[in-house]
N, C-alpha and C positions, 0 to 999 in steps of 0.2 A: 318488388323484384330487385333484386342485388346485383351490383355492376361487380364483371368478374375481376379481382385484382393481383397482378404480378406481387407475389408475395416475396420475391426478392428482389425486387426494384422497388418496392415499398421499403425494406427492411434495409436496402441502402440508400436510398434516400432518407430516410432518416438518421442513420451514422452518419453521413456526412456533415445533415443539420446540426450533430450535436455530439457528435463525440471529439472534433478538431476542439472545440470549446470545454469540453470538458476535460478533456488529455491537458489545454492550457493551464485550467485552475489549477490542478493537480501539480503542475509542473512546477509551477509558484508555490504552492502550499511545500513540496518538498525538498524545495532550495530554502524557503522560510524555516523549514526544519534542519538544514545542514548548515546553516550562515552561521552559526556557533562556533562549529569546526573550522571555519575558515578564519572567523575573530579571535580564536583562541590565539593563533599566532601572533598576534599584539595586546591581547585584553588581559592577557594572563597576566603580563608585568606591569603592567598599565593601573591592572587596578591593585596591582599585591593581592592576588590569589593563588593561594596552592594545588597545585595539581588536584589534589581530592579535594579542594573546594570547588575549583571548578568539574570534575567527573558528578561532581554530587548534582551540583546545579542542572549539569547536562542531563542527569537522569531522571531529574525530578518532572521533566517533561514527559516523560511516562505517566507517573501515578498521576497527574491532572486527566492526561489523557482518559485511562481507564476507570477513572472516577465519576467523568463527564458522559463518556459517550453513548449509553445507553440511552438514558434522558436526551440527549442531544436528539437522536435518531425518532424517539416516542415525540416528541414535540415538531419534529421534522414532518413525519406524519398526518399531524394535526394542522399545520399551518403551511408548509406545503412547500416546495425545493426550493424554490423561488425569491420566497422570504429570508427560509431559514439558509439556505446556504449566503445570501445577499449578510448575513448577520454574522451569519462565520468568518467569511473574509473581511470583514471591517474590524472585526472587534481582532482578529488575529494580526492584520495588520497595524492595529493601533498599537498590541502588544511588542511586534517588534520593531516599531520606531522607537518605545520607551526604552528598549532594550540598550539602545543607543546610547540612553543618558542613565545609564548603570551606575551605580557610586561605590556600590561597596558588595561583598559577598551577601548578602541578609537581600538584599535586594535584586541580585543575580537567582539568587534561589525562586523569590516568589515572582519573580517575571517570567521564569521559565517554566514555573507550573501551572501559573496564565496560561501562558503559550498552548499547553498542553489542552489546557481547558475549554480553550475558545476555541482550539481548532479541532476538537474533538466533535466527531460525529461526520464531520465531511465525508473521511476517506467511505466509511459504512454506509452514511447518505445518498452517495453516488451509487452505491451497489444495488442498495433498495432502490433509486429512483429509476433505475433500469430497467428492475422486473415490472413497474407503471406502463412502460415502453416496449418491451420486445419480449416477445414467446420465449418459451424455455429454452430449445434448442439454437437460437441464437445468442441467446447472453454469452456463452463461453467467449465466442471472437469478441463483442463488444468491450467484454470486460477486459481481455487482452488490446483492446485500443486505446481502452481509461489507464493501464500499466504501463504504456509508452511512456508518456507523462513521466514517472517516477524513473526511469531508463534515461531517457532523455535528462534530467535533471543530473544527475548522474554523470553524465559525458561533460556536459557543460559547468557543471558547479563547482568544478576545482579553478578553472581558468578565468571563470567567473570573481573567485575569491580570489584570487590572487591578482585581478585587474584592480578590484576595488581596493585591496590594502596597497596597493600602490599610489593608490589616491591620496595617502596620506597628507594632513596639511591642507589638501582644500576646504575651502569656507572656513578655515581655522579649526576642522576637525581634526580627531585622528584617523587612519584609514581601518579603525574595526567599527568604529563608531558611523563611518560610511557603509562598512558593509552591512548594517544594519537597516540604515536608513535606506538607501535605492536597493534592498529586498526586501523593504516594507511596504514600500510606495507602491508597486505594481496592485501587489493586495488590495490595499485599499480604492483604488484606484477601479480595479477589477469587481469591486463588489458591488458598484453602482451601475454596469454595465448587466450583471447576473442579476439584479433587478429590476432592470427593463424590458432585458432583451432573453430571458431563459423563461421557457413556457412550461408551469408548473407539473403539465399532464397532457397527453395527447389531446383532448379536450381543448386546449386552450393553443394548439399549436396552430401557427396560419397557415405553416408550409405543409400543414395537411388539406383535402380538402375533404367531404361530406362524408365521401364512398371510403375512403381509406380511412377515417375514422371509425367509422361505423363497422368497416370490415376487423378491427385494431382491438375494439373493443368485443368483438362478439369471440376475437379469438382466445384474449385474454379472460373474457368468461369464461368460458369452453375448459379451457384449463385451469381457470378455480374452480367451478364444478366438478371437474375430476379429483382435484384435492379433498374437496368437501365429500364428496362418496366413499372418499378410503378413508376418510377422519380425520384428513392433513387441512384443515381449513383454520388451523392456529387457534388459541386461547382465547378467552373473552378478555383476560389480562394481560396484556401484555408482558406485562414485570414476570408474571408464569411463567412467561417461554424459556428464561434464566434460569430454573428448577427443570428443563428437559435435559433429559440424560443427552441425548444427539446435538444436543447444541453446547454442552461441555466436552464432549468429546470431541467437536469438529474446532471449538477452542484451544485445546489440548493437543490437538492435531497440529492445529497449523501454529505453536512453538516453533515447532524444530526447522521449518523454514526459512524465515528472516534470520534467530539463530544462526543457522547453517551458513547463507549467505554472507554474514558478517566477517566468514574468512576471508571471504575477497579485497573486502578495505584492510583486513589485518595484514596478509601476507601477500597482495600483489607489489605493492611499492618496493617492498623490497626485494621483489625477483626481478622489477625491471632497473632498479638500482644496479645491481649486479652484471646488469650492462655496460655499464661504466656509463650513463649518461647523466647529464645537468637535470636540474631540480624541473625546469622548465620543459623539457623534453620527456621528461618523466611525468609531468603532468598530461602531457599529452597523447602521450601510451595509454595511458591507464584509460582513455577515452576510450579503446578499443573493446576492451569487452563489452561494454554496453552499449556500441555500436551493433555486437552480436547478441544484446538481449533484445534490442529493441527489435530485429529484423527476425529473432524468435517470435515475440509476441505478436508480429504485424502474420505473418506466416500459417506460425501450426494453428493457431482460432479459426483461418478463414473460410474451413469446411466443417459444420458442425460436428461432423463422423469423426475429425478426429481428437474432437474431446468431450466424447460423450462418454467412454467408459474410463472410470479414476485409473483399474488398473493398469493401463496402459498405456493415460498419461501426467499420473501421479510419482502410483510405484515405481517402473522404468527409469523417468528420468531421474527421480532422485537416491536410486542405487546406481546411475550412470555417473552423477554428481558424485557421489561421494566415492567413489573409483577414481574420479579426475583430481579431488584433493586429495588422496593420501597421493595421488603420481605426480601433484605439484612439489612435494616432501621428498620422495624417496627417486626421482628420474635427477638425474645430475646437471641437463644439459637446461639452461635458463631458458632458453628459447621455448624446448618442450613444457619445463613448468610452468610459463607463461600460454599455453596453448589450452595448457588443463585447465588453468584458473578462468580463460575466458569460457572453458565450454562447463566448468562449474557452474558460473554463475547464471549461464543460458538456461539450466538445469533447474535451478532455482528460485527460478521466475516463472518457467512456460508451466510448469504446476496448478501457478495461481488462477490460470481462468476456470479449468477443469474447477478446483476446490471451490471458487465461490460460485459453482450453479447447485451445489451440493443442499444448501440451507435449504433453495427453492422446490425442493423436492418435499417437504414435511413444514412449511411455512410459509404462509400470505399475509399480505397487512400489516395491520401494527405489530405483528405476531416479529412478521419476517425483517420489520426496521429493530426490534429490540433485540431478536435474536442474532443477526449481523453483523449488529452495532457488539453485544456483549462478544460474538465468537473474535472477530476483530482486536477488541481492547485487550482481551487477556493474552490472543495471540501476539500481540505488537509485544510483551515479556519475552518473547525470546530477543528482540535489541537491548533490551534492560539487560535480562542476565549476561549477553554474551558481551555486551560493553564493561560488564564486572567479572565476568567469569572467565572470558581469554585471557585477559591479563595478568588475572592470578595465576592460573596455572601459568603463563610463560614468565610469573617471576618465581616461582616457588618451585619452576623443574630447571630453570636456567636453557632449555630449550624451547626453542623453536617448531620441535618438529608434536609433541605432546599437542599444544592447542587447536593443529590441524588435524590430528587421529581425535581429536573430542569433535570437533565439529564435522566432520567425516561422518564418525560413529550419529552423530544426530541426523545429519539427513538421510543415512541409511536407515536408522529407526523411524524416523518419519516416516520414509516410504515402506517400509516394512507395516505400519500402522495401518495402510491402508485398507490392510486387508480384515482388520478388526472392525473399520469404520463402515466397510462396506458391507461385513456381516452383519450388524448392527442394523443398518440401515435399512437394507432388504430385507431383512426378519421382518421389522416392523411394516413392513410393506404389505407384506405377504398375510400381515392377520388382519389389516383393514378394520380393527379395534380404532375408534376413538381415542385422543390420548386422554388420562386421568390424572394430571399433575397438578 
């Protein structure tokens, strides 16, 4: 007989086991990812590199990225969060201590495609090691409490980089060569901690006990067998799941997101410039909007209802988004264009928990770590292109206001997408065919 369980006191008692810790990695992994931007401001002359030596380097953290992380995610799978995330963080943070002792361009480039490589599969790994953990209809909030983490980084990573290149001179460094090192150490530091203390599976968790495991796991059956009755019980190959039409399209999808968002590093600085304040004060504005992504993301998740349908909180918000950036452009008054950009950016974040319950809908298992992993990699292209692509166009029209109506027009096609991706997806629903890929 079965003891009866609060199924949402179980479901937050385990968030709180394990999402403050995981929100942390996260947090580190994507300040490990911006410390670049912050060393650029001394490493550039430092090491006599040209602006496109360094752009090139910075990007080539991408193609590591997307070249690793399927593999990453199938091997994650097999050896289990625990391990394999303990391996991510050590090898990523080995990468950016070396970073420290950069010499020349040739060696900026293959350390930053390391970087790419080693830390590849994390971000997707956490999304899979989720569905291990909580029912369908609670992943949206969870995954909006693993997004705080990159928010939070965000608020703090400017004041951050800017304490540490003030460092300059201590232990006889320079202060980019500091900023490398104390945002590498935590990493490493942090990976030996995620290998003792992170429990690979419910199975292995102590802060569960008998009945709420057993209750965990029969419901997480419950809903693979509903998968497997409509056909959705994934590929015997994993590597297959890359050849699904719905998982190139939910990659293709989520482009125009990060994309989109990228206007907010392009054009807030210089709306709160326009204030007339100091560099330093200006750093600390800019804290502002991601004050209000973070209190999005903690918010609209934490009633399942309301991010169970995309269209309403996909579409919506990022035709709201991109209303608020072209009226960052065309409202006169800096305070107001400063208002759009923060509720921009709200916009194009609170998307992301609704999109990643999407995979779980047509993917389990190794199916659902490769297919994740691959929608993930190819969507992280849109920081690639838009790192390349904004600035062309703002040198090739001599305005300003063009690379805002591009990335406008992106996240209004995104959300505009939606409604292909959802036709697509309930089609396939609805025939209960097995797939044949």
């Amino acid at each position: 007989m079965h003891i009866a369980i609060d199924e949402q006191k179980l479901i937050d008692k385990m968030a709180w086991k394990l999402m403050p810790f995981l929100g942390l990695l996260y947090l580190v992994a994507y300040i490990d990812r911006q410390n670049v931007s912050y060393a650029k401001l001394q490493m550039v002359a430092s090491l006599g590199l040209s602006e496109a030596s360094y752009g090139l380097g910075a990007s080539l953290f991408f193609i590591g990225y997307l070249l690793f992380e399927v593999p990453s995610n199938v091997i994650l799978h097999k050896v289990g969060a625990r391990i394999w995330f303990a391996r991510i963080m050590f090898s990523w943070g080995l990468v950016t201590l070396a970073l420290a002792y950069t010499q020349n361009a040739t060696m900026f480039y293959i350390l930053r495609f390391l970087l790419g490589a080693t830390e590849a599969g994390f971000y997707p790994g956490v999304l899979y090691y989720l569905t291990l953990w909580f029912p369908q209809k609670h992943r949206s909030r969870m995954i909006g409490y693993f997004l705080i983490g990159s928010s939070i980084a965000n608020m703090i990573g400017a004041p951050i980089g800017g304490a540490l290149l003030d460092l300059d001179g201590l232990f006889g460094m320079q202060g980019w060569q500091l900023t490398f090192i104390f945002t590498g150490l935590p990493a490493v530091a942090l990976a030996f901690v995620v290998f003792y203390c992170l429990p690979a599976s419910p199975e292995q968790a102590s802060f569960l006990n008998p009945e709420e495991r057993g209750w965990l796991q029969r419901r997480l059956a419950r809903e693979q067998k509903e998968l497997e009755q409509t056909g959705e019980s994934g590929h015997a190959n994993p590597f297959k799941t890359l050849l699904d039409y719905r998982v190139l399209l939910l990659a293709f999808f989520l482009i125009f997101f990060p994309l989109s968002s990228y206007g907010l590093s392009y054009w807030l600085p210089t709306i709160v410039k326009s204030f007339g304040v100091g560099n330093t004060l200006n750093g600390f504005i800019n804290m502002i909007p991601w004050v209000l992504v973070t209190l999005v993301l903690w918010w609209v998740p934490r009633k399942p209802g309301r991010t169970e349908d995309p269209i309403r909180n996909i579409l919506f918000p990022a035709l709201f988004g991109a209303v608020c950036l072209i009226g960052s452009v065309y409202f006169g008054n800096p305070f107001v264009k400063f208002a759009m950009l923060c509720l921009a950016a709200a916009c194009s974040f609170t998307v992301l928990p609704c999109f990643w319950t999407l995979p779980g809908r047509f993917l389990t298992g190794a199916s659902a770590a490769a297919g994740i992993a691959a929608i993930n990699s190819i969507g992280n292209l849109g920081g690639f292109i838009a790192q390349n692509v904004v600035p062309m166009i703002r040198e090739s029209t001599g305005s300003t206001i063009a690379p805002m109506l591009f990335l406008a027009a992106c996240m209004a096609f995104g959300g505009l997408f939606t409604l292909v991706v959802m036709y697509c997806i309930r089609r396939h629903e609805r025939t209960l065919v097995p797939l044949s890929v």
